[in-house]
Structure formats: C-alpha cells, structure tokens
C-alpha positions in Angstrom: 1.6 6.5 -10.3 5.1 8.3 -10.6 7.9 5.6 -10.3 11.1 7.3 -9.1 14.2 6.3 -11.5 17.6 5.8 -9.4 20.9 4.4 -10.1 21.3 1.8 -7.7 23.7 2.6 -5.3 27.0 0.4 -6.3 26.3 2.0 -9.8 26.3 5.3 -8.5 29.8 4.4 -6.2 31.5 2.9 -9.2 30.5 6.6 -11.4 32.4 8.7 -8.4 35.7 7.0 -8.7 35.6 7.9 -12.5 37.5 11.1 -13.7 35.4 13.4 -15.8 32.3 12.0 -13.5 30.2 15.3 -12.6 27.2 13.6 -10.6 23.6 12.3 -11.3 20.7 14.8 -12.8 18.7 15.1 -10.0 21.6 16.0 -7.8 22.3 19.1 -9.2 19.0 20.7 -9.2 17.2 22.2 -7.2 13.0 21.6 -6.7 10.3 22.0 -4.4 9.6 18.6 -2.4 6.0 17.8 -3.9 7.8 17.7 -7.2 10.5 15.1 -5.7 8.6 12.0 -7.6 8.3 13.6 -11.1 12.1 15.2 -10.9 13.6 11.8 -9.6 11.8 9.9 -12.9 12.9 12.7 -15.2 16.5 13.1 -14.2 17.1 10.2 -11.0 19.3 8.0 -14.0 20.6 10.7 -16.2 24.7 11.3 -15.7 26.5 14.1 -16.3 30.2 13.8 -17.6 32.8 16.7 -18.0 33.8 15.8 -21.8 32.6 13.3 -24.3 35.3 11.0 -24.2 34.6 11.3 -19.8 30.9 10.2 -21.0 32.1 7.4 -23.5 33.8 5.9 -20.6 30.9 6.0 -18.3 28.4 4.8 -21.1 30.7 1.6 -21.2 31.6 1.3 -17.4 27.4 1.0 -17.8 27.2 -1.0 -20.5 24.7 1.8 -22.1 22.1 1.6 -19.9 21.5 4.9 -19.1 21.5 8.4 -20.6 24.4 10.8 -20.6 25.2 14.3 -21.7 27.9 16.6 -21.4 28.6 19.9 -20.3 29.5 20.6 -23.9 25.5 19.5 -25.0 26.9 15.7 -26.5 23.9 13.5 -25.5 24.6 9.3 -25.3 21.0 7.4 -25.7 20.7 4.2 -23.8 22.1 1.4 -26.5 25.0 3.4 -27.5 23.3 6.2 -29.6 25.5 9.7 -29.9 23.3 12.6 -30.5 23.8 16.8 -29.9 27.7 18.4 -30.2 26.9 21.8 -29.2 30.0 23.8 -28.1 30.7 25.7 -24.9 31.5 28.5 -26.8 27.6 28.5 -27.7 26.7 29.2 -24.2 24.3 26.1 -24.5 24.2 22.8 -22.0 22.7 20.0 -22.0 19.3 20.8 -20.1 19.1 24.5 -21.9 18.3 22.7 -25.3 15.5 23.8 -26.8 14.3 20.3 -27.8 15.0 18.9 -24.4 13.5 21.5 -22.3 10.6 21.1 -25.0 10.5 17.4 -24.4 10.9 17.4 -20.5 8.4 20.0 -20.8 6.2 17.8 -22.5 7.0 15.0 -19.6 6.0 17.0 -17.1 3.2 18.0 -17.7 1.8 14.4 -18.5 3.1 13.4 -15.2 1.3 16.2 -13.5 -1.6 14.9 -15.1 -1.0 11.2 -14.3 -0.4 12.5 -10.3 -3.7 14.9 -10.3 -5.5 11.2 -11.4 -3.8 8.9 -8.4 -4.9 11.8 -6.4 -8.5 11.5 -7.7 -8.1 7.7 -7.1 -7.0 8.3 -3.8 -9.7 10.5 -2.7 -12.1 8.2 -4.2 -10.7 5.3 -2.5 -10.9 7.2 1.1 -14.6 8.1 0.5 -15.1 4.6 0.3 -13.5 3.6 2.9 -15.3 5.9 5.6 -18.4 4.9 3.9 -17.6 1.2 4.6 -16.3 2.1 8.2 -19.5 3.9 8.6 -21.3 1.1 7.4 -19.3 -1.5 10.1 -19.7 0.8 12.7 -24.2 0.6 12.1 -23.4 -3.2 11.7 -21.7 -3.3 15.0 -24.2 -1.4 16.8 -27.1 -3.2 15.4 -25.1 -6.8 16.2 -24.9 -5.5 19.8 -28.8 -4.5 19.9 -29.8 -8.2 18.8 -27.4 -9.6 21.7 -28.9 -7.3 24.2 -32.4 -7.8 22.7 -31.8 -11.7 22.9 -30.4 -11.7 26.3 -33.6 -9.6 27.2 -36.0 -12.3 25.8 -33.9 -15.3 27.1 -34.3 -13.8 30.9 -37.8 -13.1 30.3 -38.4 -16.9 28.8 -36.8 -18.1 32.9 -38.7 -16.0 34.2 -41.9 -17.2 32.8 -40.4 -20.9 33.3 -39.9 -20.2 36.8 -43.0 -18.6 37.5 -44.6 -21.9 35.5 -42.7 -24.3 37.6 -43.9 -23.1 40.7 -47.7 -22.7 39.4 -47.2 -26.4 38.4 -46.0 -27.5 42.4 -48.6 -25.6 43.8 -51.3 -27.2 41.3 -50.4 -30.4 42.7 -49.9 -29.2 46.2 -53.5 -28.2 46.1 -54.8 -31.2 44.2 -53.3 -33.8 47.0 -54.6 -31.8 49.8 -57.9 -31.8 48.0 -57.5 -35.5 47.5 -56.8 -35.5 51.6 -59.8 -33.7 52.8 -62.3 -35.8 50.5 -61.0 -39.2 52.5 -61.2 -37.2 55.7 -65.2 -36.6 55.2 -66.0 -40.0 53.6 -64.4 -41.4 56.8 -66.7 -39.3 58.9 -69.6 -40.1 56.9 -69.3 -44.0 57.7 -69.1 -43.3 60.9 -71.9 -41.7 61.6 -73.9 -43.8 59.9 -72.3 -46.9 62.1 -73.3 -44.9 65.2 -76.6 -44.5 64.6 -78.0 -48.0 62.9 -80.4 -50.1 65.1 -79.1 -52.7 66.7 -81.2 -55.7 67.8 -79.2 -56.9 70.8 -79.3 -53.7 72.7 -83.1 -53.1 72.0 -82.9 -56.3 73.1 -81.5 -55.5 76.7 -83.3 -52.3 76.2 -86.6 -54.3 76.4 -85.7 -56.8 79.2 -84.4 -54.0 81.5 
C-alpha cells in the first residue's frame, strides 16, 4: 500500500513565514486524482526554496529532515547532504534533471506496480467475502429450516400425547364400567337362584292346606 508523505501541518506553517520559501512539491503540480497517493509519497515532503542559501535556512529550521532543491537545480538530502548546482542560465530545474526524472520515473512505476497488487488483494479479499456471506446466508436458512422442522415434530409429539391421554381415560372408563356390569349380573344370578330353591316350611303349609 502507497503511504502518502506530508509535512505535518505546524512544519508546513513555520516554512510560509520563511523568505525564499516557494511551497511543498506536490503543491505545485498538477495530476489526475487516482494518482493523488503515489504523487503525495513522491513529492508530499519535498520543499522548494528560491536560492540555496533560502534552502540552507529551511534545511536547518528542519533540522534536515527532509529534501530540498532549488529553482537553480541545488538539491539538500535528508542529513545535510548538498548535491546538483545547475544554473538558471541552463534552462534546467530541479524536477527537469535527467537523473531525477529517471529516478522518479523509476518510483513510479514500482508504485504502480505495488497499487495494481493491493488492487489484486482487494479483489481477492471481496470474492471472499461474498463467498462467506453467501455461505452465512445457506447457514441461516438451513438454521431456520431445523427450527421450523423442530417446532413441526414438537406439535406433532402433543398431538400424539394428547390423543394418548385420552385413549388412556377412556381405557379406564371402559374397564370400570365393565367391572360395573359384571357385579350387576352376579347379583341377579343369586337371586334367582334364592327364588327358586325348595323350601320345607312352605311345602310344609303347602301340604296341610
């Protein structure tokens, strides 16, 4: 991933009070906005001064922490380093150098190639994510089957409970009135037999009549 290099902003305040101060790199060009990140790393720190001696202030106002060239092609390294001393008479600046432009070509294109790969990652990464939605989604739908399918099968288990409960009253019901009626006819058995046994004191009377 591209990582954007800016002067933090008290940096960049304390630079515009200073004479001989011409602005940050990335200020004064222009690019097209899907290059912002690769434009910001290459020039987002680099400062431009008017003269040499403006640019030997700034490198020291900054303690050398960042890179500075002149309009006259002088170019002051991070640590205090002096390189270039081209001449305005020689029509050349700072970014027109052969070796820079070589070397921020260079840059470039290795950024483009490190971009193109996070893009790659990022397509990758959003494959797998609506894969594993997908995939949550099935889950979730077969999660809600099993509850329906459950609730199904409980209802159907009272059901058959119910349905068992009353076989069971009506299984008794039918045994105590089965116990009733064999009383009733062993009742009505003895006393039949009672009514029709001989009895010697009426044959008795039977006799004597």
């Amino acid at each position: 991933m591209i990582r954007p290099r800016i002067l933090p902003g008290n940096v960049k305040t304390e630079l515009a009070e200073q004479p001989g101060f011409i602005g940050i790199g990335v200020d004064l060009v222009r690019f097209r906005q899907e290059v912002a990140p690769v434009m910001e790393n290459l020039l987002g720190s680099l400062i431009v001064a008017e003269t040499l001696d403006a640019g030997i202030k700034l490198a020291n106002l900054t303690h050398h922490r960042y890179r500075i060239v002149t309009l006259d092609g002088d170019i002051l390294t991070p640590g205090g380093a002096l390189t270039g001393g081209q001449t305005r008479k020689q029509g050349v600046s700072p970014l027109a150098r052969t070796q820079e432009v070589t070397q921020l070509h260079a840059q470039l294109r290795q950024m483009k190639g490190a971009l193109a790969k996070q893009a790659d990652l990022v397509n990758d990464l959003q494959t797998q994510l609506t894969a594993t939605q997908a995939a949550a989604t099935d889950a979730d739908r077969a999660v809600n089957q099993a509850q329906a399918d459950l609730a199904a099968q409980k209802a159907q288990l009272d059901a058959q409970q119910t349905s068992l409960t009353q076989l069971d009253r009506q299984r008794q019901a039918a045994k105590l009135a089965t116990g009733a009626a064999g009383d009733y006819d062993q009742k009505n058995r003895y006393a039949g037999t009672a009514g029709g046994r001989h009895c010697p004191v009426l044959a008795r009377h039977a006799g004597a009549n």
